[in-house]
DOVEXDREN-673142 format. One line per 5 residues: for each residue x, y, z of C-alpha. Coordinates in steps of 0.001 Angstrom, whole numbers, padded with zeros to 6 digits. Example, Ala and Ser with C-alpha at 12.3 -4.5 7.8 and 13.67 -1.06 7.14 Angstrom:
BEGIN
012300:-004500:007800; 013670:-001060:007140
This chain:
BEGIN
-029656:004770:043792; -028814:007732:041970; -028917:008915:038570; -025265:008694:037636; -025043:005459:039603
-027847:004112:037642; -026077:005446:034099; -022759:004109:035403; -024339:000059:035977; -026023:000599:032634
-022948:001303:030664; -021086:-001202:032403; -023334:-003741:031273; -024056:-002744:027720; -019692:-002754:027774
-019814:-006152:029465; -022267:-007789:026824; -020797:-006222:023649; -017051:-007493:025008; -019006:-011163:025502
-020185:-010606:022052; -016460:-009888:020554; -015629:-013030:022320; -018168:-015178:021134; -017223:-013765:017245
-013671:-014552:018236; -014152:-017963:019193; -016230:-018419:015900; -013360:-016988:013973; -011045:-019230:015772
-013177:-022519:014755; -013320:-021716:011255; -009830:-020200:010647; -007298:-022964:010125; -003522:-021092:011248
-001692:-024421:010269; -002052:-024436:006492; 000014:-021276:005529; 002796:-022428:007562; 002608:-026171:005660
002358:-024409:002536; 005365:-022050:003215; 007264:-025142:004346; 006234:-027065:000496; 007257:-023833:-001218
010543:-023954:000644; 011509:-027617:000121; 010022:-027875:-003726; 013729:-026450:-005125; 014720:-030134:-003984
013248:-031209:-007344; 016288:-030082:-008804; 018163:-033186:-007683; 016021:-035358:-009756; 016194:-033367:-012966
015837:-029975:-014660; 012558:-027913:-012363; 014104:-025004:-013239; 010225:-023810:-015464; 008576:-024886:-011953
010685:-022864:-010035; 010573:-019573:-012246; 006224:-020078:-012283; 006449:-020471:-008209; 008771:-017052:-008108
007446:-014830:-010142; 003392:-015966:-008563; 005773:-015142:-004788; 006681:-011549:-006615; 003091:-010746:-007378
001456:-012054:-004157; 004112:-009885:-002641; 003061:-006983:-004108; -000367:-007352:-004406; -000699:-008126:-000577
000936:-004904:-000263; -001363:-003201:-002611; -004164:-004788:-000636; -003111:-003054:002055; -004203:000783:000666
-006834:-000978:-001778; -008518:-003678:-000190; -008288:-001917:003825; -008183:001546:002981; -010289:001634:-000147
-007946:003803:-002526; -007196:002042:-005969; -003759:002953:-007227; -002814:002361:-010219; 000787:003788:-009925
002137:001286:-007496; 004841:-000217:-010064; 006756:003362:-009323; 007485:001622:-006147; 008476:-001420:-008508
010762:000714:-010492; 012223:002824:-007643; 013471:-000783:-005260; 014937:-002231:-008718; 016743:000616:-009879
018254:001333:-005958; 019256:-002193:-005504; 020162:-002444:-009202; 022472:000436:-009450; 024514:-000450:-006213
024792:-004226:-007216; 026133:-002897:-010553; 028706:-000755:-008451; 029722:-002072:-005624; 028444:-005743:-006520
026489:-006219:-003493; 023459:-008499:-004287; 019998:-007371:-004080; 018709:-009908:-002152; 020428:-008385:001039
019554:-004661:-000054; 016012:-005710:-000899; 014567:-004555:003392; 016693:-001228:002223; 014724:-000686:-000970
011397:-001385:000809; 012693:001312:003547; 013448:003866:000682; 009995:002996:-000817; 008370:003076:002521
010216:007131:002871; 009092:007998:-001104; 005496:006652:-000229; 005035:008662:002858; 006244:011999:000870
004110:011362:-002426; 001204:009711:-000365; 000738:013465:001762; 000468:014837:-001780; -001881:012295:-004169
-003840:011306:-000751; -005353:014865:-000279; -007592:013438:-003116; -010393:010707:-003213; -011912:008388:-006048
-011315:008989:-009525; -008823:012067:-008907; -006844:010041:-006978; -007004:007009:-009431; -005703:009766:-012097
-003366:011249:-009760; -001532:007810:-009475; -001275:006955:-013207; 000167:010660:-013848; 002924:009442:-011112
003791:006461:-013560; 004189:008911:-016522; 005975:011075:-014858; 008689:008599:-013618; 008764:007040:-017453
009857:010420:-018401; 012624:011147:-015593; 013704:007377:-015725; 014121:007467:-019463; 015976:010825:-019760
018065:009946:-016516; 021848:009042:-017879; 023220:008055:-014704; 020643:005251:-014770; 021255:004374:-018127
018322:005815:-019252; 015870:004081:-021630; 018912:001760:-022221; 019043:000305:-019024; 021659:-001354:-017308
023470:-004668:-017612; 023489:-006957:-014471; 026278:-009646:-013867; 024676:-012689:-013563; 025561:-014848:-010503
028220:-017723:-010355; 026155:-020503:-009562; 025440:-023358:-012110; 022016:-023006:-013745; 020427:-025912:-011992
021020:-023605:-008760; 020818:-020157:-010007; 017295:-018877:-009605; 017070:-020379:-005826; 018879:-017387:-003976
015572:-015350:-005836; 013598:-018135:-005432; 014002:-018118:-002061; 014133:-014536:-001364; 010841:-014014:-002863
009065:-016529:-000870; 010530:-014920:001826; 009220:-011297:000698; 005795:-012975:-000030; 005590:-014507:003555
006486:-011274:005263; 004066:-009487:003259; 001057:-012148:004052; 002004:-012039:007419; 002019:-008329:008184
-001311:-007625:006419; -003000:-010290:009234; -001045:-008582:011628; -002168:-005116:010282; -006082:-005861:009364
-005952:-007487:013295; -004394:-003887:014326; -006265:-001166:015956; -004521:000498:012435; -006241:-002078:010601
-009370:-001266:012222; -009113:002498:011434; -007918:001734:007915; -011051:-000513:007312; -013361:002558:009108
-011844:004576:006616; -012479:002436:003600; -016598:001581:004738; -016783:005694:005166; -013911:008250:005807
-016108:011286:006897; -017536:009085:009701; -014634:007429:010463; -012820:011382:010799; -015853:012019:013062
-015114:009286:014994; -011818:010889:016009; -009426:008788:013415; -006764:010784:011932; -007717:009871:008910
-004971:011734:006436; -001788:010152:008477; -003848:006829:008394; -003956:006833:004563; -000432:007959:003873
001028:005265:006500; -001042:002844:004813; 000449:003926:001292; 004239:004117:002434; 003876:000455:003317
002032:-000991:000688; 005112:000516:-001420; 007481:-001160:000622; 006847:-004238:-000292; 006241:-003742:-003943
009759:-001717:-003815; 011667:-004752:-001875; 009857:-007122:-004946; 011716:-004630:-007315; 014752:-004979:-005986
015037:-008864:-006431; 013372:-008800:-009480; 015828:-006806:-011716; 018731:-009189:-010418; 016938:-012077:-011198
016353:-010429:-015239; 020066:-009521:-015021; 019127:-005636:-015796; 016749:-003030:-014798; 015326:-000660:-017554
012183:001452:-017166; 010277:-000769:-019836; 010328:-003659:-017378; 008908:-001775:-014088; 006921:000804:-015718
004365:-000681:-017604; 000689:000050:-016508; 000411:-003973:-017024; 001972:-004377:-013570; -000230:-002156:-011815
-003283:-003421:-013457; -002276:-007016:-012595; -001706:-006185:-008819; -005365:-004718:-008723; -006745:-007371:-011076
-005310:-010354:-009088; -006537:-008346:-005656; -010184:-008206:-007045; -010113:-011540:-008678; -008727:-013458:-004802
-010607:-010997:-002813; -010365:-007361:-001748; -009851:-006657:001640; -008609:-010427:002187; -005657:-012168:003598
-005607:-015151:001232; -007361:-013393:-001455; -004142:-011543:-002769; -002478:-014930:-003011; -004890:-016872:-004759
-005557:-013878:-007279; -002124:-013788:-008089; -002088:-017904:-008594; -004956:-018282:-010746; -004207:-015185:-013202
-000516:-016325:-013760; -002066:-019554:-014207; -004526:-018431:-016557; -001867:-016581:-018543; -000031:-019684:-018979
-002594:-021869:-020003; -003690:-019251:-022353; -000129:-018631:-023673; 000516:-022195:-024110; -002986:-023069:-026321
-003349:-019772:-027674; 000653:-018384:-028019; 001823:-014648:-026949; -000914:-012985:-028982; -004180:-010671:-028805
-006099:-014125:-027968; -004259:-014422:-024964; -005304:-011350:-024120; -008586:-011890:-024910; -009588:-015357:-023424
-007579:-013881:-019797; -010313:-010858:-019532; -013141:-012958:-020878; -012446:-015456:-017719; -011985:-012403:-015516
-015183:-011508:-016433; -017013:-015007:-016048; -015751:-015233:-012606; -016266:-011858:-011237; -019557:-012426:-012444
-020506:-015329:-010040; -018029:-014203:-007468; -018416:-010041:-007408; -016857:-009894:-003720; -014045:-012084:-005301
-013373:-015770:-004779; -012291:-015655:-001004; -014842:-012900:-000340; -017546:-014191:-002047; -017561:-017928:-000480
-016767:-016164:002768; -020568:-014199:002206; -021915:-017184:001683; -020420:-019401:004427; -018685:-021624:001988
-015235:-020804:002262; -012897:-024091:002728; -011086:-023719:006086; -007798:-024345:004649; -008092:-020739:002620
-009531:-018712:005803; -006674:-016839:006795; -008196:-014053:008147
């Protein structure tokens, strides 16, 4: 037997045990994963408005759409945080940018926002790709800066931008529906944003782009090496995470009844999309979700003992705190570590 003959059988082998390997971790995933609880969950979330025949839900319904806006966007911040590794802190641009297209047109031409919303995620998609080849040349705390200079800057031209209303804003006709009924066509559009946006991170992290996003995030410079093209990687990863933070915008000013830049461009919004993202589980499919349950949750709780104060404030970061500290890798990633993680919340 020759050399190369000999080489050849030994490569073949090592490639034969490492793809029984990948199986055997497959079939482990595939005994602790359980695929039918989002789908039962999605199905509760989409017959709950039903409590509206039996009296007035509409507090529930309100709590259950604005948690569906955040887990929207903060599964599409997960997507450049938690897989790629790059915190942005300017993501509510995207926010401002799918309410204020959507807005603007509905205000014109009356066309609601909950059909132009996949439009304002496209345009948010195109406006991530161009500023993403432009912030993205940067790493760490530049780019961290580089991303909160991006919300100034669109304060400023939003503000001074008469077309647009300016700081003003602009008045939204509310729809015609009775008010027992008029929060389900956003009720139900942003359970359907949130859904799409749970789904295509599992379909992305389970990607051979998920795989070169999550190369990127453990170490870019070996991941380059590696022959990953790491720079169109990154800005991909950022023109979709903005999409679905942009098609959130665009139901959300609607549902207020009128966009003005106070109400997309607040750091708040940003910081909550990172906050919840750390607090469920970076990196995560489910972790997004439950981050963006428990601190709207906590915020409630809070604002209902303690009112809309300073204390509210306070008691939400010193919680933050307590539970980072005995879950650092976040609640999903943390019980995931340790092999505690109920089935029903492995989505991954």
């Amino acid at each position: 037997m020759t050399f190369s003959t000999q080489t050849t059988a030994a490569t073949s082998s090592v490639l034969e045990a490492r793809k029984a390997h990948n199986a055997k971790l497959a079939a482990r995933a595939d005994r602790t994963r359980v695929t039918w609880f989002p789908p039962l969950l999605l199905a509760v979330l989409l017959l709950l408005p039903g409590l509206q025949f039996f009296g007035n839900f509409n507090y529930v319904l309100h709590l259950v759409l604005f948690t569906a806006c955040y887990a929207a966007m903060t599964s599409g911040w997960n997507i450049l945080g938690g897989f790629t590794g790059y915190v942005s802190l300017g993501h509510n641009v995207f926010f401002a940018i799918g309410g204020y297209f959507a807005g603007m047109i509905f205000a014109r031409y009356g066309i609601s926002t909950v059909i132009l919303a996949p439009l304002a995620g496209l345009l948010c998609a195109a406006v991530g790709y161009l500023i993403g080849s432009v912030t993205l040349k940067t790493r760490g705390p530049s780019f961290i800066i580089s991303s909160l200079a991006l919300v100034m800057i669109a304060r400023i031209l939003f503000d001074n931008w008469h077309y647009v209303g300016g700081a003003n804003g602009v008045a939204l006709a509310a729809n015609g529906l009775p008010v027992q009924w008029a929060k389900l066509p956003y009720y139900y559009a942003f359970i359907a944003i949130a859904a799409f946006a749970v789904w295509s991170s599992y379909k992305i992290k389970h990607s051979k782009f998920g795989l070169g996003l999550r190369a990127i995030s453990k170490d870019e410079i070996k991941a380059e090496s590696a022959g990953i093209d790491t720079r169109r990687y990154k800005v991909l990863a950022f023109a979709i995470s903005g999409a679905f933070v942009g098609m959130a915008g665009a139901v959300w000013g609607e549902y207020l009844t009128y966009i003005r830049p106070n109400i997309f461009l607040l750091i708040l919004i940003s910081v909550n999309m990172v906050l919840m993202c750390i607090l469920g589980g970076k990196g995560t499919i489910a972790g997004p979700v439950i981050g963006a349950i428990l601190l709207i949750a906590f915020n409630e709780v809070f604002v209902a003992t303690l009112g809309a104060s300073e204390l509210n404030i306070l008691a939400t970061g010193a919680l933050m705190v307590l539970v980072l500290m005995f879950f650092p890798l976040g609640i999903i990633g943390t019980l995931s570590r340790h092999h505690r993680l109920p089935r029903f919340l492995n989505w991954d």
